[in-house]
Every structure is written in C-alpha cells, then in structure tokens.
C-alpha positions in Angstrom: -3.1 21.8 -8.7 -6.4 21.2 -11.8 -4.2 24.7 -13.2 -1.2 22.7 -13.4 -2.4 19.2 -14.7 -3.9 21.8 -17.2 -0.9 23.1 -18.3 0.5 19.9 -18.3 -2.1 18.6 -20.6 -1.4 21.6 -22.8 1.7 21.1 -23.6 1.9 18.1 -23.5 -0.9 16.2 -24.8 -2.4 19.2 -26.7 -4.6 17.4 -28.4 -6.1 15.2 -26.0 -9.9 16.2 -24.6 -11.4 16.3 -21.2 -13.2 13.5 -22.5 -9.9 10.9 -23.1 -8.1 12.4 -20.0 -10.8 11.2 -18.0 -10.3 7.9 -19.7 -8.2 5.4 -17.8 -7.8 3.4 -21.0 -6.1 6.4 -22.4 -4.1 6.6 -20.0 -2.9 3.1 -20.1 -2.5 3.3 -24.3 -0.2 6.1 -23.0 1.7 5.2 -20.6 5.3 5.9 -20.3 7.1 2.8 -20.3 10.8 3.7 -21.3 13.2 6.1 -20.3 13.4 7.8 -23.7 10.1 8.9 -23.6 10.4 9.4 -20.0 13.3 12.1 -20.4 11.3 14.0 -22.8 9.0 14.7 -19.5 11.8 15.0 -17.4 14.6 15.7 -18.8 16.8 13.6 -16.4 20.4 14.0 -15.1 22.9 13.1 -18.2 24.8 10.7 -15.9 22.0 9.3 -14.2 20.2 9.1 -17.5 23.7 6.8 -18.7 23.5 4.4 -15.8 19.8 3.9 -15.8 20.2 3.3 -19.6 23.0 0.7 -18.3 20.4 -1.2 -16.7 17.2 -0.6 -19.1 16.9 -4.7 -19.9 16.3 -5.2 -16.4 14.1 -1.8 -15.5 10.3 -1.9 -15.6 8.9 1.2 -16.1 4.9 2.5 -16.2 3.8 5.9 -15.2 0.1 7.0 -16.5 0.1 10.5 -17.8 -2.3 11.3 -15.1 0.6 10.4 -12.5 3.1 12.2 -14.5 1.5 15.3 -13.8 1.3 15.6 -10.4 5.7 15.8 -10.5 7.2 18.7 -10.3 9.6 18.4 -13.3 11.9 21.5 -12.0 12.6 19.4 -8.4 14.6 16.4 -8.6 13.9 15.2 -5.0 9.8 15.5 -5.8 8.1 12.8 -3.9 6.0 11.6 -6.6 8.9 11.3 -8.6 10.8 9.4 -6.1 8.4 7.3 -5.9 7.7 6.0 -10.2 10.8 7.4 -11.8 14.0 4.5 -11.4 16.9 5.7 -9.8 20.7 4.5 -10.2 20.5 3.4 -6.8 18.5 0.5 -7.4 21.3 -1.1 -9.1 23.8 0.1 -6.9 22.5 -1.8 -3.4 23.0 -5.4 -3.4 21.1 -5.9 -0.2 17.3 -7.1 0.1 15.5 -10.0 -0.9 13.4 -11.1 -3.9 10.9 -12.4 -1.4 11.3 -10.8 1.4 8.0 -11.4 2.9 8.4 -15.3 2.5 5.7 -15.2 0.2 6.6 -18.7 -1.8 7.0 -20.1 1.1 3.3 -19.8 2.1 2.0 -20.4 -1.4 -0.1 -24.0 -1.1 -0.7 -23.8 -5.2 -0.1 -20.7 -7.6 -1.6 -17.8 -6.8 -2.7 -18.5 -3.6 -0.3 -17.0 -0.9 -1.9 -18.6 3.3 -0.3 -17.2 5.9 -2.5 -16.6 8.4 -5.4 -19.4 9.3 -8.6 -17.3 8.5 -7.5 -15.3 5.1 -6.0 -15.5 1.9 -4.7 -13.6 -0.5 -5.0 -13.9 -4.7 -2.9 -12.9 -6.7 -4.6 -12.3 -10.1 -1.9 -10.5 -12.1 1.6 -9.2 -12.1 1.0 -6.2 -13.8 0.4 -2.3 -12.6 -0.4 0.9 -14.3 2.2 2.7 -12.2 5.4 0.3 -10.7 6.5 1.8 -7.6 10.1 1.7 -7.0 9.8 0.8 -3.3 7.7 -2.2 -4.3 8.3 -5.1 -2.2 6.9 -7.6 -5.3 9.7 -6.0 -7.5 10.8 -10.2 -8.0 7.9 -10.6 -10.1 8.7 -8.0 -12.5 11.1 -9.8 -14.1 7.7 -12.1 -15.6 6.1 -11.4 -18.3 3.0 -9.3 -18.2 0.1 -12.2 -16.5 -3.3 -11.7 -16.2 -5.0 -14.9 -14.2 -6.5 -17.5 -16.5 -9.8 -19.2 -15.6 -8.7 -22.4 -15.3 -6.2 -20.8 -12.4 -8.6 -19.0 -10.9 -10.8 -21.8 -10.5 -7.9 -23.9 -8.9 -7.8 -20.9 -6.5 -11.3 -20.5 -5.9 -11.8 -24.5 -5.5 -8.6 -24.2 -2.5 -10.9 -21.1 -0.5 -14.3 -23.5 -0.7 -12.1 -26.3 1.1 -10.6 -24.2 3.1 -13.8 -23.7 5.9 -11.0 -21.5 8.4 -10.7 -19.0 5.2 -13.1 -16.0 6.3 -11.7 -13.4 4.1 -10.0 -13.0 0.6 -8.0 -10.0 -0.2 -7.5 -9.9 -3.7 -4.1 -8.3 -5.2 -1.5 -8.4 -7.5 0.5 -6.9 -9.3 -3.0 -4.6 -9.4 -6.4 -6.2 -9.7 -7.8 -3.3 -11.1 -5.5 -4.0 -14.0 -7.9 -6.9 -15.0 -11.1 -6.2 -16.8 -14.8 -5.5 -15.4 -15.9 -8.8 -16.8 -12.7 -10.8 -14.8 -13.0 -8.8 -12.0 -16.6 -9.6 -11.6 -16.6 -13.2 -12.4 -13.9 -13.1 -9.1 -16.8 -11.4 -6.7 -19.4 -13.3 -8.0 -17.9 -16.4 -7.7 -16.3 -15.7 -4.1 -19.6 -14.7 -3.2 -21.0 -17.9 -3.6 -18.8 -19.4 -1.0 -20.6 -19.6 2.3 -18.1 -19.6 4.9 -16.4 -16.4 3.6 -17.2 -12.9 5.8 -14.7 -10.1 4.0 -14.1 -9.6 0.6 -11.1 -6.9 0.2 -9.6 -5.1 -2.7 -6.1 -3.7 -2.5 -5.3 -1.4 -5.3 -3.6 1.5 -6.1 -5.9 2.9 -9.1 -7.4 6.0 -6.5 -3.9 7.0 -6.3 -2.1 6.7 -9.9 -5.0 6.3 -12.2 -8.5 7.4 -10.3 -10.4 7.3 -13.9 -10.1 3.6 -13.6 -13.3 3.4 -11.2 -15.8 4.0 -13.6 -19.7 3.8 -13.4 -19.7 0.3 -14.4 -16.7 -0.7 -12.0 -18.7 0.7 -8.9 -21.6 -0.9 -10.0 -19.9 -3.8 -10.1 -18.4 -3.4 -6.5 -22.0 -2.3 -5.2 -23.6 -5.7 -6.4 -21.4 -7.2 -4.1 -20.8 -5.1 -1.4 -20.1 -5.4 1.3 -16.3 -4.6 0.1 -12.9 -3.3 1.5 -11.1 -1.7 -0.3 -7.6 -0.6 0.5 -5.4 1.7 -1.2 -2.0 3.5 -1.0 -1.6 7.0 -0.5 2.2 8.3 0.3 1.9 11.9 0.3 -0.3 14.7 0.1 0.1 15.6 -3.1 -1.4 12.1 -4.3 -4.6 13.3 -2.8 -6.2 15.7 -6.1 -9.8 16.6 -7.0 -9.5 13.4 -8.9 -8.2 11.1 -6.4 -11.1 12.5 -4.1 -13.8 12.2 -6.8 -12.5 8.5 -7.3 -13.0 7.7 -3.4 -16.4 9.2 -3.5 -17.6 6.6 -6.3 -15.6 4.1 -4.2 -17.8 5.6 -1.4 -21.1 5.9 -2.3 -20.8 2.0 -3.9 -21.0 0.7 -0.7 -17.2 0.1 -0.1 -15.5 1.1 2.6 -11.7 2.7 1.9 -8.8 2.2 3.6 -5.1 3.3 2.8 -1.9 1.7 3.5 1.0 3.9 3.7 4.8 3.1 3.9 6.8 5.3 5.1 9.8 5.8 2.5 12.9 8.0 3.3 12.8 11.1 1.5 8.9 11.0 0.8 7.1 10.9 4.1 9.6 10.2 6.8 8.4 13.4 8.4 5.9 13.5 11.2 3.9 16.9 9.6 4.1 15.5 6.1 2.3 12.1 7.4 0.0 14.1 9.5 -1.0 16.0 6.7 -1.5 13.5 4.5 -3.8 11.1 7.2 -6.0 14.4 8.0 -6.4 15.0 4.3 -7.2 11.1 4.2 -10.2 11.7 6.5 -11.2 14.4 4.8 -12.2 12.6 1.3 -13.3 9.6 4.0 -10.5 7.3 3.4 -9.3 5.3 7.5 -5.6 5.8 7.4 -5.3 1.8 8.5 -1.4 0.7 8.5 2.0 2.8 8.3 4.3 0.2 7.1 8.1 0.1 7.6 9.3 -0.7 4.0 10.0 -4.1 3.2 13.9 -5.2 2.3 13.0 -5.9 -1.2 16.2 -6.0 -3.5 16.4 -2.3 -5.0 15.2 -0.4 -1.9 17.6 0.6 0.2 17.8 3.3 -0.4 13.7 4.4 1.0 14.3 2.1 3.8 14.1 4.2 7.1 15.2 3.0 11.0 12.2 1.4 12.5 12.6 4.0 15.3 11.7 6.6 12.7 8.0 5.0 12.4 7.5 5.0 16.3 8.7 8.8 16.2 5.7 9.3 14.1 3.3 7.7 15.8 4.3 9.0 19.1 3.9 12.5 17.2 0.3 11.7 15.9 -0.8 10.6 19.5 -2.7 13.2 20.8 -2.5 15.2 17.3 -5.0 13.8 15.0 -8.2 11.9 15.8 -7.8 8.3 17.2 -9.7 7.5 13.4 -6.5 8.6 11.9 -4.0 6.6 14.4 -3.3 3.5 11.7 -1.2 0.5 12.9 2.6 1.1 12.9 4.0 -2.5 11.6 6.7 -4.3 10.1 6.1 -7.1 7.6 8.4 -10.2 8.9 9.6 -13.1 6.4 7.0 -15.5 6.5 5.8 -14.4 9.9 3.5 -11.8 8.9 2.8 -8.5 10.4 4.1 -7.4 13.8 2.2 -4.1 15.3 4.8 -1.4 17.1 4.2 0.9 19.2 6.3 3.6 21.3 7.0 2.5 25.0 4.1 4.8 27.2 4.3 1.4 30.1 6.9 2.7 32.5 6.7 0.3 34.7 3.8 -2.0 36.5 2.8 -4.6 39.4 0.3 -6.7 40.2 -1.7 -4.1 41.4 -0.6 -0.9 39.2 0.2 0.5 36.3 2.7 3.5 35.3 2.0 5.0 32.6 2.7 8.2 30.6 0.8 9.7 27.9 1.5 11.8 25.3 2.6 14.8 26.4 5.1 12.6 29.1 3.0 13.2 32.1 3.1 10.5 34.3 0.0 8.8 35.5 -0.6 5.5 38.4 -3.3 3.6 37.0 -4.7 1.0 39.9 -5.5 -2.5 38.9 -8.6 -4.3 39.9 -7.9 -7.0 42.3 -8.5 -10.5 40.6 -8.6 -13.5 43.5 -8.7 -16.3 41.1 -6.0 -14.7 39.0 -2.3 -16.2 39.1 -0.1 -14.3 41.7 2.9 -14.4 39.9 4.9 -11.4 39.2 4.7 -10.2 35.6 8.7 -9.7 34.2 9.5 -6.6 32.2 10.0 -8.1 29.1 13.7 -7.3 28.8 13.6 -10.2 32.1 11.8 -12.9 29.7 14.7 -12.4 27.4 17.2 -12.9 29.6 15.3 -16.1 31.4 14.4 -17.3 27.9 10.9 -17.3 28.5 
C-alpha cells in the first residue's frame, strides 16, 4: 500500500515532499472538489461523466489527495471509490428523506439536536474534508460552507449548563475536525467547565480520510481534556493504512479512547469476511468496533441501502468468530426515535421456569430459570402474541 500511495504521489503530485503530504492543510488546499479535476484522476465513464456533469450545480464534491490514493483507479466498483466519487444514481432514486433521522424535529435552538434525555449533540459546521456519498446529512449540503460562530456556540453551550439531565456532549458536524485548534479548544474548555457533564465525545472522520489532521498540537489539545471519546468511521479494510494506524496511535497515547462506527453499504462491506476483516484489523491498531449501522434513507442512497436481514447475517456470522471486543451493536437509526439495537433470534422458546436457547453454531441448549416467589406468575407471550393482543 506506502509503494502505491508512492507512486501515486509521483505521478501525481511530483513535486510535493514528505513534508506537505504529511500536511493536512495541503491536503485540504488540494482537494478535489469538481469533476473536471476529478476525471483527470479517474478518468470516468464518458456517459456517466455526461450525467454527473448534468447534475454538477447540485453535486458537492471533496476528496483529499490522501483519500484519492487509496482507489484503485483501474476498478470501477473500488470501495473507496464507491464511497467519495458521485454516482448517476444519486440523481436517479427519488426515494429517501432530507431528514431522515428527524433531526429538526429534535432541535430546541440551532445547532443543538436532543433526542435522548441525558446527551446532546453539536453541530459545529457543515463542512467535511471528504463528503461521503452515503451520508445521511447530505440535506445540509445544499448550505453554504458554516463554521459555528461564537455567539452560536455560546447559545449552545448556555442550553447544556441548563440542561442538569445533559451528561454527555458528542460534538459533530459536518466534521468538527474541520474547525481550527483554537475553536476546537475553546469548545472543550468551555464544556469542561460545566459540572454536571460526564462524557465528552468526538465523532470525526479525519483517521480515516485525512489522518495528518491530528497533529501534535491537536492531541495535546485532546489530552488537556481528556478524558475523550472519540468515534470514527472505518468502512473497509483498505481505510485502515500505516497512516490511519499512526493517526489512532496519537489519538491513543492522548488519552482518548477510539471507537468506530461502521455502516454497512451494499457493494462495500455487505459481506460477512470483508466486515470481519475490517473489525479484527480495528483491534489491531486498538480502535472498539462499537456500532454496525443499517444505512439511513437519506435522499441519494438507495442505491448502498442493504435489507436489514443482511446486518443480522453478519452478526450472526461474527458470533463466535471474532472476540466479544469486536461484537459492535447492530442498529437502525429511526426518524426521530433514535437508535433501535437488532440482533439475530438465538431465544427459541421459554417459560417461566426455562429457557431455549441456541448458540452460534445452532446447538440447542435448556437454560433453567431461578425460581423467583415474589415475582409475577404470569406467562411471558412470545412477542409475535403481544402483537396480536396489542400489548
């Protein structure tokens, strides 16, 4: 892989050092951000070059070089590619939402989405170094580039120190890592202040398509006020390079734990092996594989949408596979309800006083409940029987 980002760099950028690859500000000065510039990369289909260029008002596009070269230019259905190069098809599907987590809807003031009672999340910009094409924010593109000014930030801030049942803030965006180490820090340090909070997370995409970004001074930053979360979003194996893993080990060593958020995208990872490569590769660099997600019916993604029963496949396949560290939580995202964990069926049947159960390999096991005297006597219904009695 460091032969072939070499070559990329070579012919490419042949100019360009070690010193500005490693850079992120470089990469951000040259990012490519139209499909011009993008085809010279690429070189992409004449006709779906023509229909993309159909829609080019309405396309936001940002891939950092470093991203760029991890695609396989000669394989059209590369999974990095899939996932930061536009497709026709986003323009073709005319199902999904602009919101179709019901996030406005759980917005008390502007920038401030409270959906469940004990955390927030802020969104501080709308603005990413890489848009993913399966985003589920893709409604927010259509803004102009935003980074939060302090006046809404302190409108935001002011809502969590009211807000005593707030115990956690998980900042976001757009990317948060987009903002400056000055902005970003005033956000820690003044979230810090505030008594009744417990968890501080980060969720960012930087380890992923720009690992440079976490610099010396950013993970000093994030050590001064660890404890922090931070949670990421890996896809596939071949997002995890010596770079990736050299940005987690900053990450790492500043006192902030790593988690990754992965959603499973037809044509990417909708394979058991591929995810199971990807979460024991996770663990290796010391990143908990934490949620699978079924992608979100954002208008424009369609297309990487897979069958729900395609996630509990996976996790069925993991059981017993990889360590219990790597088992994340399967869940779908529901509009305006929040997340809702799934998990394949291993309860074949049960009483009062026993369980049936089967585990992963389908062998069949009686699992003997402990009598409880004060506990209620009633029967517990399958829960097919609670849907028909409308309990």
């Amino acid at each position: 892989m460091l032969s072939e980002k070499k070559t990329f760099r070579d012919f490419y950028f042949p100019k360009v050092s070690e010193k500005e690859w490693k850079d992120y500000r470089w990469h951000y000065k040259n990012s490519i951000k139209d499909l011009d510039t993008l085809n010279t990369f690429l070189k992409i289909e004449p006709q779906t070059f023509f229909k993309l260029k159909k829609n080019e008002n309405s396309l936001r596009l940002s891939i950092t070089p470093y991203y760029l070269s991890l695609i396989n230019p000669k394989n059209d259905e590369d999974p990095v590619r899939k996932q930061c190069v536009p497709s026709p098809l986003e323009f073709e599907d005319g199902d999904g939402s602009c919101d179709p987590l019901g996030e406005k809807e759980n917005m008390p003031i502007p920038g401030v989405i409270h959906k469940y009672p004990d955390r927030v999340l802020f969104l501080v910009t709308n603005s990413c170094p890489v848009y993913c094409r399966h985003c589920f924010r893709r409604g927010e593109w259509e803004k102009k580039d935003e980074v939060i000014t302090p006046f809404k930030l302190k409108t935001m801030i002011d809502y969590v120190k009211a807000k005593h049942s707030v115990r956690e803030v998980i900042i976001s965006g757009g990317d948060p890592l987009f903002l400056s180490d000055f902005l970003l820090e005033f956000i820690l340090k003044e979230l810090r202040k505030i008594s009744h909070l417990d968890l501080i997370r980060i969720a960012s995409r930087v380890p992923v398509v720009l690992p440079q970004r976490i610099t010396k001074n950013a993970a000093s930053i994030f050590k001064k006020y660890s404890t922090l979360w931070f949670a990421t979003h890996f896809n596939h194996p071949k997002e995890i390079t010596e770079e990736s893993q050299k940005c987690v080990e900053t990450l790492l060593e500043s006192k902030v734990s790593v988690l990754n958020q992965t959603v499973l995208l037809k044509g990417v990872n909708d394979d058991p092996k591929t995810i199971e490569e990807l979460f024991r590769k996770l663990l290796k660099i010391g990143v908990k594989p934490y949620y699978l997600f079924q992608c979100d019916p954002a208008k424009g993604v369609s297309h990487f949408r897979t069958s729900v029963f395609k996630g509990i496949e996976i996790m069925e396949y993991l059981r017993g596979r990889v360590s219990g560290i790597a088992q994340p939580t399967f869940a779908l995202d529901t509009e305006g309800g929040g997340k809702v964990p799934l998990l394949p069926n291993y309860v074949l049947s049960y009483t009062e006083n026993s369980i049936i159960v089967r585990n992963y390999e389908g062998k069949v096991f009686e699992y003997k409940n402990p009598s409880q005297e004060k506990e209620s006597k009633a029967p517990i219904l399958p829960f097919e029987d609670k849907i028909k009695r409308g309990k």
